[in-house]
VOBA-1610 file (N, C-alpha, C; in pm, whole numbers, padded with zeros to 5 digits, always signed):
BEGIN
Unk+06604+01785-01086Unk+06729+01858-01073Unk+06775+01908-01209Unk+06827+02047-01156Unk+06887+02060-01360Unk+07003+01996-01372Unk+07024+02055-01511Unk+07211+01943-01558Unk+07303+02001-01407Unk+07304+02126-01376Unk+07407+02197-01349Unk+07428+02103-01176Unk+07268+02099-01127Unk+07258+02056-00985Unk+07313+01911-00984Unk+07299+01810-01114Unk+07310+01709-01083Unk+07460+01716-01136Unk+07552+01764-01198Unk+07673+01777-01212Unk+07771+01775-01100Unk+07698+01878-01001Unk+07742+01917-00880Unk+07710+01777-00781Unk+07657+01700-00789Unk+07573+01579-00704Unk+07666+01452-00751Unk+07682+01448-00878Unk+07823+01354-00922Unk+07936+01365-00920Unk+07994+01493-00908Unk+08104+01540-00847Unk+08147+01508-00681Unk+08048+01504-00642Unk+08009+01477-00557Unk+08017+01331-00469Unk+08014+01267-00576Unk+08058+01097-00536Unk+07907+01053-00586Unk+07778+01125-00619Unk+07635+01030-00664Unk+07660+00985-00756Unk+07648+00868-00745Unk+07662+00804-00880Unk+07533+00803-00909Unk+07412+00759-00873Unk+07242+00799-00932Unk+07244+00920-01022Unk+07290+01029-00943Unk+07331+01169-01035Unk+07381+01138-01169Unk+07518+01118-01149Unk+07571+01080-01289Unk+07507+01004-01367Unk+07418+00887-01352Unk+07318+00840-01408Unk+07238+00896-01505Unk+07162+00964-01399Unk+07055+01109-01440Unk+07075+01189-01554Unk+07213+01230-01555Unk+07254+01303-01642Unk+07278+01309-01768Unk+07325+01186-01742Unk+07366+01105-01874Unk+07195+01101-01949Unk+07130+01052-01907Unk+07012+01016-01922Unk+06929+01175-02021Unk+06986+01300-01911Unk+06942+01398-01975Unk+06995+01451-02110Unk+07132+01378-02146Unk+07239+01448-02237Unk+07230+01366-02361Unk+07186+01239-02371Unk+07253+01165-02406Unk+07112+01153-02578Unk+06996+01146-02581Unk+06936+01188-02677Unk+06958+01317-02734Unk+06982+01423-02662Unk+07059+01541-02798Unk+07142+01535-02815Unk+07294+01456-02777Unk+07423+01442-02871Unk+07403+01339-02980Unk+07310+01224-02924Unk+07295+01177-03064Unk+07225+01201-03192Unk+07146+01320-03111Unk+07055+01399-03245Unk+07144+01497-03332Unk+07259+01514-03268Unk+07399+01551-03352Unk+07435+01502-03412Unk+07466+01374-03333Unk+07572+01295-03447Unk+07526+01209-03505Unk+07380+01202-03509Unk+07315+01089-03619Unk+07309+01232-03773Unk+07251+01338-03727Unk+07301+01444-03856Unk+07410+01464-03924Unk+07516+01452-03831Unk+07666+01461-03885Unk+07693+01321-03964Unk+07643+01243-03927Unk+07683+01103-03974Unk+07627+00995-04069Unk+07518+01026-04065Unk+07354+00976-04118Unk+07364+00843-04056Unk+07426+00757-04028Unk+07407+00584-03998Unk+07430+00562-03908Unk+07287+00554-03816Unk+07295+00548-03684Unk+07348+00484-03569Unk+07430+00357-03641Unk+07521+00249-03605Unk+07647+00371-03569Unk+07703+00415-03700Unk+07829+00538-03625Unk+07778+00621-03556Unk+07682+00667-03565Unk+07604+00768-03434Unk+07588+00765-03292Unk+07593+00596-03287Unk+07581+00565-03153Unk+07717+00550-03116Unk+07802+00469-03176Unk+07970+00494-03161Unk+08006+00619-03094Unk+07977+00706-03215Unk+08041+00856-03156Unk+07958+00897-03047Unk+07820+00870-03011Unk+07796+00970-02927Unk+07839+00858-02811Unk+07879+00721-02782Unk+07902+00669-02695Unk+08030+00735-02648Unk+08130+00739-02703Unk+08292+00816-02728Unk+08259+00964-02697Unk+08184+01026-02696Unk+08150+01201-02650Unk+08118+01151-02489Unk+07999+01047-02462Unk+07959+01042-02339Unk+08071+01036-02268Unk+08169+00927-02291Unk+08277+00913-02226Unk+08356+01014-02177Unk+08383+01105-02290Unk+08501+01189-02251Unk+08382+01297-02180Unk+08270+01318-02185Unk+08204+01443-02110Unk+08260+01364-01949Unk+08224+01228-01913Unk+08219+01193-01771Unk+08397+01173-01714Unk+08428+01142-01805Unk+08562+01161-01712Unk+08611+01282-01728Unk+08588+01330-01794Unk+08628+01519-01802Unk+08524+01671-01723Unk+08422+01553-01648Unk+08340+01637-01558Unk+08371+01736-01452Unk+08515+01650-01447Unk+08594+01758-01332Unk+08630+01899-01346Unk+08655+01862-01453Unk+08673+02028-01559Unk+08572+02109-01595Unk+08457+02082-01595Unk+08308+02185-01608Unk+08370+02295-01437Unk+08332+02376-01494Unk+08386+02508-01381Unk+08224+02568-01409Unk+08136+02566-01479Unk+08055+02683-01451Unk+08031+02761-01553Unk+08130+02827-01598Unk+08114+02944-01705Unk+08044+02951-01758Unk+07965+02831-01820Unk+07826+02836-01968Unk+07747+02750-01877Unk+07677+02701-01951Unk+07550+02608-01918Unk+07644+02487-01947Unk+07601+02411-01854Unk+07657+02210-01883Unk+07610+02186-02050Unk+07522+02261-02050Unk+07481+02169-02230Unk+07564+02203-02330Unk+07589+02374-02305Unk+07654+02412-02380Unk+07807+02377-02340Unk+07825+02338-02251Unk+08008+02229-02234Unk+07976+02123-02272Unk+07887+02040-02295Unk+07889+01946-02356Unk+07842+01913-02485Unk+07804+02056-02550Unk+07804+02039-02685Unk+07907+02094-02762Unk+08019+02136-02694Unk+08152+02232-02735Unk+08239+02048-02736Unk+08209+01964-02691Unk+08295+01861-02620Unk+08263+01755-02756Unk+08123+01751-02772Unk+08062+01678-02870Unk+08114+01757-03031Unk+08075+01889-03033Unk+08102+01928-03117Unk+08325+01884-03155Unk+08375+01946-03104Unk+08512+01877-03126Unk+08535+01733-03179Unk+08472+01651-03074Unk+08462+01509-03113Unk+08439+01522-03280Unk+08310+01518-03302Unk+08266+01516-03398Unk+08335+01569-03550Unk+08428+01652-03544Unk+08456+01782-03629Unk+08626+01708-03645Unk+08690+01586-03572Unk+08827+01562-03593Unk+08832+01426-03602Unk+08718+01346-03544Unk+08667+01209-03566Unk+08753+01155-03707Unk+08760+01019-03702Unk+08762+00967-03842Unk+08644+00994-03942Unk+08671+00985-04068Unk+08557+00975-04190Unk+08454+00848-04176Unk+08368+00860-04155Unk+08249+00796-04114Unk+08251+00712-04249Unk+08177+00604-04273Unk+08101+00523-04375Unk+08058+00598-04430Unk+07934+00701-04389Unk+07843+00811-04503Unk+07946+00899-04532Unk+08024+00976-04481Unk+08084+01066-04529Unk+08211+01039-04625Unk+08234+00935-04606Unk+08338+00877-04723Unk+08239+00848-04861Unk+08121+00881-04849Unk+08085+00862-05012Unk+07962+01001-05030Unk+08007+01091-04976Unk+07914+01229-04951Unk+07978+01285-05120Unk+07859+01368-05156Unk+07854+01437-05302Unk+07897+01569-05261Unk+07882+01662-05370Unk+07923+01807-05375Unk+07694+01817-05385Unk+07724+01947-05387Unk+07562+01949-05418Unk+07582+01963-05588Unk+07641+01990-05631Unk+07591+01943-05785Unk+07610+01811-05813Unk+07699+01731-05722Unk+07657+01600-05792Unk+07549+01511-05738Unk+07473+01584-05626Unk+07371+01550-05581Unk+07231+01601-05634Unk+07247+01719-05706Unk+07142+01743-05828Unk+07131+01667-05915Unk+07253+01574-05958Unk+07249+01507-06074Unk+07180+01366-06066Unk+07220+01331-05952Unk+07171+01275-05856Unk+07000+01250-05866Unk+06962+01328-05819Unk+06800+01311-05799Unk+06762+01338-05937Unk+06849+01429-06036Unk+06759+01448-06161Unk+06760+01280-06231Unk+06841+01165-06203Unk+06850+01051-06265Unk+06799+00980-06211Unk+06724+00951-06111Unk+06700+00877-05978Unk+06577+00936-05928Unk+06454+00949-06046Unk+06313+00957-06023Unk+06244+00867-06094Unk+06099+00794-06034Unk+06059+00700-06147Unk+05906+00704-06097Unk+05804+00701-06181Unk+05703+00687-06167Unk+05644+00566-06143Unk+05722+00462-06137Unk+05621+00345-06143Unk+05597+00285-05994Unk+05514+00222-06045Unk+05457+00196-05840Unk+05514+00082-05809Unk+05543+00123-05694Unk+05650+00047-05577Unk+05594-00134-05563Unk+05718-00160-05553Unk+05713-00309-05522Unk+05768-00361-05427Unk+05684-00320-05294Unk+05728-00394-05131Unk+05662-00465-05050Unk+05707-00554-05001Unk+05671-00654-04937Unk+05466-00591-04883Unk+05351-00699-04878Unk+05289-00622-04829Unk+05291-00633-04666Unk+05360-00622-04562Unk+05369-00595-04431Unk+05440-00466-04401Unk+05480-00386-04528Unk+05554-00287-04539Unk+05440-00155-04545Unk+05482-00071-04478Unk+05386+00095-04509Unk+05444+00171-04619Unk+05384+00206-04724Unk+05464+00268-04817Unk+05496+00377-04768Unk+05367+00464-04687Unk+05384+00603-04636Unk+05503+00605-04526Unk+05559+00470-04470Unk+05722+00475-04433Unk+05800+00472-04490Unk+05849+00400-04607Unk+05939+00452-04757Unk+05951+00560-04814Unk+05852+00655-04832Unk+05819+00779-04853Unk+05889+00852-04774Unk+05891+00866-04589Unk+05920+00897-04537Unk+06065+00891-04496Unk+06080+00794-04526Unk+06254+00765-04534Unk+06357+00784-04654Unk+06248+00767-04753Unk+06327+00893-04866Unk+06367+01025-04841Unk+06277+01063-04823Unk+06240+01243-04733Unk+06383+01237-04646Unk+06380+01127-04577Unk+06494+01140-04455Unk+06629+01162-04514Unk+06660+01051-04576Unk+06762+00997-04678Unk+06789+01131-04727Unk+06721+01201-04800Unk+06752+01269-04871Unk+06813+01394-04819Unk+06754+01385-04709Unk+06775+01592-04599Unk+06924+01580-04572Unk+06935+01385-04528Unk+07068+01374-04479Unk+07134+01401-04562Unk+07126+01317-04686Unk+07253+01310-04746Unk+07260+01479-04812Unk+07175+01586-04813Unk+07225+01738-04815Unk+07292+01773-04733Unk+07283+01742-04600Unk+07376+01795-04509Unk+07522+01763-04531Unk+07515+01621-04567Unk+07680+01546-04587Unk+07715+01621-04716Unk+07675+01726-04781Unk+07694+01822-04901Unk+07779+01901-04835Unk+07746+01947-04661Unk+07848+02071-04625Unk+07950+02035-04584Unk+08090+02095-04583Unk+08187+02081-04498Unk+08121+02071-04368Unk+08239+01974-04285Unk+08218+01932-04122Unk+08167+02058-04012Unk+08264+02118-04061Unk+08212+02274-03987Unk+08067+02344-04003Unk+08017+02376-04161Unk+07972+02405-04204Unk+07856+02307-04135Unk+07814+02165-04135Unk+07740+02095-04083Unk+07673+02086-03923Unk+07809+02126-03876Unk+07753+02158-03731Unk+07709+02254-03708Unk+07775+02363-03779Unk+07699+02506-03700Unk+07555+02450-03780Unk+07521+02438-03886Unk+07387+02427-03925Unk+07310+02337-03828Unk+07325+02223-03826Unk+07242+02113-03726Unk+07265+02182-03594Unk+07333+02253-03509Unk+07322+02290-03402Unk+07248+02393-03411Unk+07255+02509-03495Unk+07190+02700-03437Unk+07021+02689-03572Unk+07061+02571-03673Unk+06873+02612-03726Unk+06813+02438-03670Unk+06878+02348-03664Unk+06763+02240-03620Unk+06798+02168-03483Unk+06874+02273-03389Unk+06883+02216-03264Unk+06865+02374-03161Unk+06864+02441-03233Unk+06811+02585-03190Unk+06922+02697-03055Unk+07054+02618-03146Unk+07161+02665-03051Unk+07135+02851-03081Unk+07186+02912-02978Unk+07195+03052-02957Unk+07322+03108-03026Unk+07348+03259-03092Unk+07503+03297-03195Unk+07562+03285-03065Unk+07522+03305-02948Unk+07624+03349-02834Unk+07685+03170-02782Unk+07626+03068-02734Unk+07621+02926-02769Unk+07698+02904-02847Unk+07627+02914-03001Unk+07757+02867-03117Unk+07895+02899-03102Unk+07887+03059-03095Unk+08041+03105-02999Unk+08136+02999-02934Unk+08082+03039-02818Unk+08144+02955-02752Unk+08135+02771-02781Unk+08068+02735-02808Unk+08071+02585-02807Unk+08203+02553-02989Unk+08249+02662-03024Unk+08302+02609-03168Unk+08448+02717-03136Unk+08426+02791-03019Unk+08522+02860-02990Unk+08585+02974-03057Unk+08476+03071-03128Unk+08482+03119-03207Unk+08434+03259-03201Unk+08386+03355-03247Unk+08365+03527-03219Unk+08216+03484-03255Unk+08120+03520-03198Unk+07986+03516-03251Unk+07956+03603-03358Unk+08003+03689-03420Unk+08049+03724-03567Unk+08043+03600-03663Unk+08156+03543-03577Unk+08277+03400-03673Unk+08129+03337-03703Unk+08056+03270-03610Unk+07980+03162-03599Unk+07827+03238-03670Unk+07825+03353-03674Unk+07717+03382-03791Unk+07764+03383-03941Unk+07876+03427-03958Unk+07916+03388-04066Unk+07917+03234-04133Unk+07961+03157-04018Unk+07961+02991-04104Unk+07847+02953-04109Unk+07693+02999-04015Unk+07605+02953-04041Unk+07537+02978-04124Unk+07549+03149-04145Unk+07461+03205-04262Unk+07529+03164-04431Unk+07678+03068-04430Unk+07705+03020-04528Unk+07642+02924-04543Unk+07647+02786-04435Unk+07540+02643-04504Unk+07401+02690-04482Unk+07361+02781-04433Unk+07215+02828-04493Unk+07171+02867-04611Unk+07282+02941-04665Unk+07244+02941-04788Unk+07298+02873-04905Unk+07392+02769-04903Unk+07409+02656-04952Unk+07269+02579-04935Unk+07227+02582-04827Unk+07095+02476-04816Unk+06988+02513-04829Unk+06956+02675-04874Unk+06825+02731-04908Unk+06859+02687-05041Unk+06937+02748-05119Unk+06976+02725-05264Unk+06928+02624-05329Unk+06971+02530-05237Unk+06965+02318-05298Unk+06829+02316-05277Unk+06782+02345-05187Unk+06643+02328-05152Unk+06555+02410-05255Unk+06534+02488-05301Unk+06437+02553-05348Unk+06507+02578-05542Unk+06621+02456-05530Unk+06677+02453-05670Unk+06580+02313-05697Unk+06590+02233-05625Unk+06550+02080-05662Unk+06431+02010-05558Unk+06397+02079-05456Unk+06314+02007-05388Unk+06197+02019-05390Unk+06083+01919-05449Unk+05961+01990-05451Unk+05835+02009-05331Unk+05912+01961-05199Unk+05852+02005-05097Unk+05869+02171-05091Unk+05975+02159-05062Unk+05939+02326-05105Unk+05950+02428-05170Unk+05930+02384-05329Unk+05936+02439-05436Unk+05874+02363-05531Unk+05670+02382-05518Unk+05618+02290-05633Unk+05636+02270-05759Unk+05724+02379-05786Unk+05791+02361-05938Unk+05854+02305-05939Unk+05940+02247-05859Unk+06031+02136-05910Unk+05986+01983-05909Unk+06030+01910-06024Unk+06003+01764-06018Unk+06039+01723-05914Unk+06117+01712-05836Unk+06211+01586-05746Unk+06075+01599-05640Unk+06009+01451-05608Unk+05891+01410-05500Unk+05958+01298-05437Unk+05949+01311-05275Unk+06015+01201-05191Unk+05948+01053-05311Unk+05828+01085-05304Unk+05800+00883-05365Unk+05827+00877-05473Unk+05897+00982-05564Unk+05989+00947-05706Unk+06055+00888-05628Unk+06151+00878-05556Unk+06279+00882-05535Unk+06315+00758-05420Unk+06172+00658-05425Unk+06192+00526-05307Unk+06225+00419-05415Unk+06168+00393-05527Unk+06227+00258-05593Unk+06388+00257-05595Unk+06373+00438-05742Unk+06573+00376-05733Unk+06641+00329-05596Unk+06579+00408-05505Unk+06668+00412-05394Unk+06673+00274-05352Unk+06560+00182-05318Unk+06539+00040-05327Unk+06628-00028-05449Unk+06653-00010-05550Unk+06725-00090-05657Unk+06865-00066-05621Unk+06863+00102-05621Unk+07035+00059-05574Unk+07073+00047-05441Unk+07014+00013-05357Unk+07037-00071-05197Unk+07068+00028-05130Unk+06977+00169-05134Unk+07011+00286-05074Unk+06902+00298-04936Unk+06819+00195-04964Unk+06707+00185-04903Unk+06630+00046-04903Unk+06600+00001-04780Unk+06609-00176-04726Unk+06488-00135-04629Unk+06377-00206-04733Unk+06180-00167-04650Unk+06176-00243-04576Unk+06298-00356-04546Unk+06259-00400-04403Unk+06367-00421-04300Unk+06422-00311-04327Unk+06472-00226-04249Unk+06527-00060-04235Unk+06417-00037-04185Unk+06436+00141-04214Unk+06536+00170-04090Unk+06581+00325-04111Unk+06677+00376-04038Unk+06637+00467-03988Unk+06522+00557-04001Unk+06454+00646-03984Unk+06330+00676-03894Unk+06222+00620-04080Unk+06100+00648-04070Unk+06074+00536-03965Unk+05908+00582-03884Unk+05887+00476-03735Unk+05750+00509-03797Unk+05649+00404-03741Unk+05521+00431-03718Unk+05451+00512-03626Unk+05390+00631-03641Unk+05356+00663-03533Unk+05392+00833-03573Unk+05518+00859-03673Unk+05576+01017-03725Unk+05379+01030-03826Unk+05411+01182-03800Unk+05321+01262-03854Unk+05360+01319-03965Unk+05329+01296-04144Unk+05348+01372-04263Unk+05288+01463-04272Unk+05166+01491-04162Unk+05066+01601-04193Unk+05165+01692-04185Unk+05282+01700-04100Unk+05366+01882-04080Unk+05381+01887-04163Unk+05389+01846-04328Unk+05442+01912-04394Unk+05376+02030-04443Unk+05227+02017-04385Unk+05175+02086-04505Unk+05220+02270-04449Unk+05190+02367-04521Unk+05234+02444-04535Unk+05338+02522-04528Unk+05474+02434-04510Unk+05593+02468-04574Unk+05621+02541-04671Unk+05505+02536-04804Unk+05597+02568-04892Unk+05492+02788-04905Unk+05403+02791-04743Unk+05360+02890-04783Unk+05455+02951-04687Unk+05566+02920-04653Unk+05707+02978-04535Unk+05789+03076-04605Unk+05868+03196-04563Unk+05949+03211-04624Unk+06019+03109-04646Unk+06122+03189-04759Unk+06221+03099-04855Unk+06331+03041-04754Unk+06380+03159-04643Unk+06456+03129-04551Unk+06422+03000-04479Unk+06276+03020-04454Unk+06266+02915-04329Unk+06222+02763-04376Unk+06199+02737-04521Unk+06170+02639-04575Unk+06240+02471-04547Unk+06381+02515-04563Unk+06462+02429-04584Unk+06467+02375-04427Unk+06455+02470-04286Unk+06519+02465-04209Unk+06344+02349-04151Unk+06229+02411-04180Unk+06128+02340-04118Unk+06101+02202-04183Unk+06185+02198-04292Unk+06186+02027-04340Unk+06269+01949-04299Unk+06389+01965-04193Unk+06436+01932-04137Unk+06394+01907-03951Unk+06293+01980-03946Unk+06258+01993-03833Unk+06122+01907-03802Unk+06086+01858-03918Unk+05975+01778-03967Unk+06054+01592-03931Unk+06143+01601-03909Unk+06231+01465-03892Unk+06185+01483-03739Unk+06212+01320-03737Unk+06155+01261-03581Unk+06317+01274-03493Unk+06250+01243-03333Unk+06328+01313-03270Unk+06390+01129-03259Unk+06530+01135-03294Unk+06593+01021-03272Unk+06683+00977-03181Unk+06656+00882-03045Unk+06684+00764-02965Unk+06779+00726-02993Unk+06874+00651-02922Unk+06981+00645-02931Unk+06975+00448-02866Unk+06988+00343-02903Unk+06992+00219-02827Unk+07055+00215-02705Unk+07023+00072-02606Unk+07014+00136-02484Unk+07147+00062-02454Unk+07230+00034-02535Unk+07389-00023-02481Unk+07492+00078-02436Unk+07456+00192-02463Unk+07552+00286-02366Unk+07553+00220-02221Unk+07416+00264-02160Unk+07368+00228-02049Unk+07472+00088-01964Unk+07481-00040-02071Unk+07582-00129-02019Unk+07752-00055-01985Unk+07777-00003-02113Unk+07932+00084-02147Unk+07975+00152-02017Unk+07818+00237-01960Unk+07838+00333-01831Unk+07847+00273-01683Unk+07768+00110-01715Unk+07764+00073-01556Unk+07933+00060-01579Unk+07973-00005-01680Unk+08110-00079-01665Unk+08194+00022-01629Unk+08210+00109-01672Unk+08287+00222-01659Unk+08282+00301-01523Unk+08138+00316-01448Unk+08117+00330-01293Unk+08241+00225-01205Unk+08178+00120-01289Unk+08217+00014-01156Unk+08385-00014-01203Unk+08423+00033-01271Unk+08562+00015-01300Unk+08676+00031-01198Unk+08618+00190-01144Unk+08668+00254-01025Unk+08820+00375-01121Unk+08743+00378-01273Unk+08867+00467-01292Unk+08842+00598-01327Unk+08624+00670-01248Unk+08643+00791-01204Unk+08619+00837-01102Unk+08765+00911-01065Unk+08803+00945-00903Unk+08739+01000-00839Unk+08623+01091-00869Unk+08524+01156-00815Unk+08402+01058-00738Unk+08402+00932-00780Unk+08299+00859-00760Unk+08377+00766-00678Unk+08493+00738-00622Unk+08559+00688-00507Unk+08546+00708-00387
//
């Protein structure tokens, strides 16, 4: 069934439906708000708090767009008035995040446990690092980017889901695009071999100053592929920044919603399901 059929099926009084749905929605809002947020502990918070208000506010989907795109206008809000997250209360400007990586490279070889993969440290630098550029943009600025270049929202989509002139919403995107081509091809040497900054410079400091815990990653999994990187850096300049982000694994969300939702079924406090 699509979103739209099973919307109509929980409205309906199915609760299996509403199930379903959730089920379908519920890994791309958190692939939002683990971007917006970087720490997947608040990620799951917020996208638990979006699920919520999408299901008791189901009554109100009329049709007009696609369900995804009402529920990424729903997520998006959430997200954009939320409190200041943990990561975002200590987010840089991008120059002080140049300064940043220019102090916080080291050649010497790593010292981790051996049950540890280095080529996962590596990888979670890489991660670490994309994130904490994003937490460089204003809130706004962050979503239209993570939604229209690494979630592949449509100008007409962005529009509407930010409530805005699809004009409006090319304008804010084509601003953190090029805030984030800039940073990228100022300091990153994935895709710009001239530059020093290499994800495995950048795993010890991160290990010394407790930016990074090899036995416990947040990210990197066994099983992600480094081979995508390769020819990135023969991409345009445009599309560089956006396919190193797209090179990140597709991230899961833990399965305690799932408890949050029976409770909330069986509560009896949505009227549609009476």
């Amino acid at each position: 069934m699509t979103d739209e059929e099973l919307v109509q099926a929980a409205r309906a009084g199915d609760r299996a439906a509403l199930e379903e749905l959730v089920k379908h929605i519920q890994t791309p809002l958190y692939n939002l708000a683990v971007r917006m947020l970087w720490l997947p502990a608040d990620a799951e918070d917020a996208t638990q708090e979006i699920l919520i208000k999408i299901i008791t506010h189901l009554g109100e989907f009329r049709g007009d767009s696609r369900f995804r795109t009402w529920a990424w206008r729903i997520a998006a809000n959430h997200l954009l008035t939320t409190r200041k997250r943990r990561a975002e209360q200590h987010a840089l400007s991008f120059d002080e995040f140049a300064d940043d990586l220019d102090h916080n490279l080291s050649d010497e070889a790593l010292v981790v446990p051996d049950n540890v993969d280095e080529g996962l440290l590596v990888e979670e630098a890489k991660i670490g690092c994309m994130q904490a550029m994003l937490l460089c943009l204003s809130r706004e600025e962050r979503a239209a980017y993570v939604l229209g270049e690494i979630l592949s929202v449509t100008d007409k989509e962005g529009a509407e889901i930010f409530d805005i002139t699809p004009a409006a919403y090319r304008k804010r995107l084509s601003r953190a695009r090029e805030a984030i081509r800039n940073f990228v091809q100022r300091k990153c040497g994935l895709a710009n071999p001239a530059n020093p900054c290499r994800c495995h410079h950048r795993v010890q400091p991160a290990i010394e100053k407790q930016r990074l815990d090899p036995a416990r990653l947040l990210f990197a999994r066994n099983g992600d592929d480094p081979a995508v990187l390769r020819g990135i850096t023969e991409m345009d300049e445009l599309e560089r920044a956006a396919a190193l982000f797209r090179t990140h694994p597709t991230y899961h969300p833990a399965d305690t919603f799932h408890r949050t939702l029976r409770q909330l079924l069986d509560s009896g406090q949505l009227s549609f399901l009476n």
